[in-house]
C-alpha positions as CSV (number, residue, x, y, z in Angstrom):
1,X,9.6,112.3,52.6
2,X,8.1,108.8,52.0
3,X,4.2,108.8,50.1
4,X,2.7,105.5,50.3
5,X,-0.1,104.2,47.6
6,X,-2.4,103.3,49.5
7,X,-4.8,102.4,46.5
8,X,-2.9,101.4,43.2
9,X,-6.2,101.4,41.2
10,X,-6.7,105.1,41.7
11,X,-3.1,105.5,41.1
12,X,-3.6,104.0,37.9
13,X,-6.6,106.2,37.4
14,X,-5.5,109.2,38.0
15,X,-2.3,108.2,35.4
16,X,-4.6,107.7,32.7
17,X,-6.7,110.3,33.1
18,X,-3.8,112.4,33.2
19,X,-2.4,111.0,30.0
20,X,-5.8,111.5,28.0
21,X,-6.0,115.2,29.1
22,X,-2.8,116.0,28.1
23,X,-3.2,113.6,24.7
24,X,-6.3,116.6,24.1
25,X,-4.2,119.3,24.6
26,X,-1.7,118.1,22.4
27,X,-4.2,117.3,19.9
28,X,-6.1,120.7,20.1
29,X,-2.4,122.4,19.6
30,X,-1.6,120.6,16.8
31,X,-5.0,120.6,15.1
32,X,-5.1,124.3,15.0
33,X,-1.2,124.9,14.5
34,X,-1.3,124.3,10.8
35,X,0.3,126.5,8.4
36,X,-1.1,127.2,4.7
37,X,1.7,126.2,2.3
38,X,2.1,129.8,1.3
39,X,1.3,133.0,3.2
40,X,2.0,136.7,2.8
41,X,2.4,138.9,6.3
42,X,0.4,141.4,6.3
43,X,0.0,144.3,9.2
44,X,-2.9,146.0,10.1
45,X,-3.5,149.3,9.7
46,X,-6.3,151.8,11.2
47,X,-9.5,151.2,10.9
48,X,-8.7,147.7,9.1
49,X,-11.2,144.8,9.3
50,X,-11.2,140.7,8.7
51,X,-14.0,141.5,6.4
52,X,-12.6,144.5,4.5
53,X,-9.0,142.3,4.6
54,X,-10.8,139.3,2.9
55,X,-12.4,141.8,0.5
56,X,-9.2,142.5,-0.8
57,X,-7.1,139.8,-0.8
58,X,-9.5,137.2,-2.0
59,X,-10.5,136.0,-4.9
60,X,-13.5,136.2,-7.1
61,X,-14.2,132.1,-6.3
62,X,-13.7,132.4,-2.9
63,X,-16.6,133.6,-0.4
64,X,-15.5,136.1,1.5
65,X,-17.2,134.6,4.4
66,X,-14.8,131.7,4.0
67,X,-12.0,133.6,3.5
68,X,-12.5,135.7,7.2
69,X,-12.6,132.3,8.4
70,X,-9.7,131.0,7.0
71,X,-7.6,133.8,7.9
72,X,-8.7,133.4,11.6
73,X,-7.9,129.6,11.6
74,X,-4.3,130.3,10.6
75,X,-3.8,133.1,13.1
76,X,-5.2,131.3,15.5
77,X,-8.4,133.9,16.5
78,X,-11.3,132.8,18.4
79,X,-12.6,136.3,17.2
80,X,-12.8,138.9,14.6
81,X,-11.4,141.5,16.4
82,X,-8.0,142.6,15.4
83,X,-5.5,145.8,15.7
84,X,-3.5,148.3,14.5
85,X,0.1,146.7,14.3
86,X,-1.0,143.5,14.4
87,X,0.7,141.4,12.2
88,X,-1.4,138.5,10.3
89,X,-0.8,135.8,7.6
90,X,-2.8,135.8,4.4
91,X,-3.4,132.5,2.2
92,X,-1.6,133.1,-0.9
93,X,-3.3,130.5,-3.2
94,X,-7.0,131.7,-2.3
95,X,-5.4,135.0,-2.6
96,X,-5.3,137.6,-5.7
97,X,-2.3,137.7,-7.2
């Protein structure tokens, strides 16, 4: 099977098109990959909530608001929704100790 280039500037095109879309996704991956230097596992039980799991774990300085959306940022969730078994990570440093 012989493909001949008929155009090399849309060749090259296509090439660096290519290589910016996959300069994104590697970008996006590591932007939202990052891990909090310390975190405690934590599994959900029944009836459990972002909220009501920020409540507790958090600190007095921290809002709580801030805290649900830190916790979502290092589990990587585009929503609040969560489940029962569901294992999650919990900043330690913002945390209560």
């Amino acid at each position: 099977m012989q493909i001949r280039i008929k155009d090399m500037q849309r060749l090259k095109l296509f090439c660096f098109i290519t290589f910016l879309i996959a300069i994104m996704f590697i970008q996006n991956k590591w932007t939202y990959s990052y891990d909090y230097p310390k975190t405690e596992s934590i599994v959900i039980s029944s009836g459990d909530s972002l909220w009501g799991i920020a409540t507790r774990y958090k600190t007095d300085e921290v809002d709580t608001r801030r805290f649900v959306q830190i916790i979502k940022e290092i589990n990587m969730l585009s929503t609040s929704e969560i489940f029962e078994g569901q294992e999650l990570k919990i900043p330690i440093h913002l945390a209560k100790n």
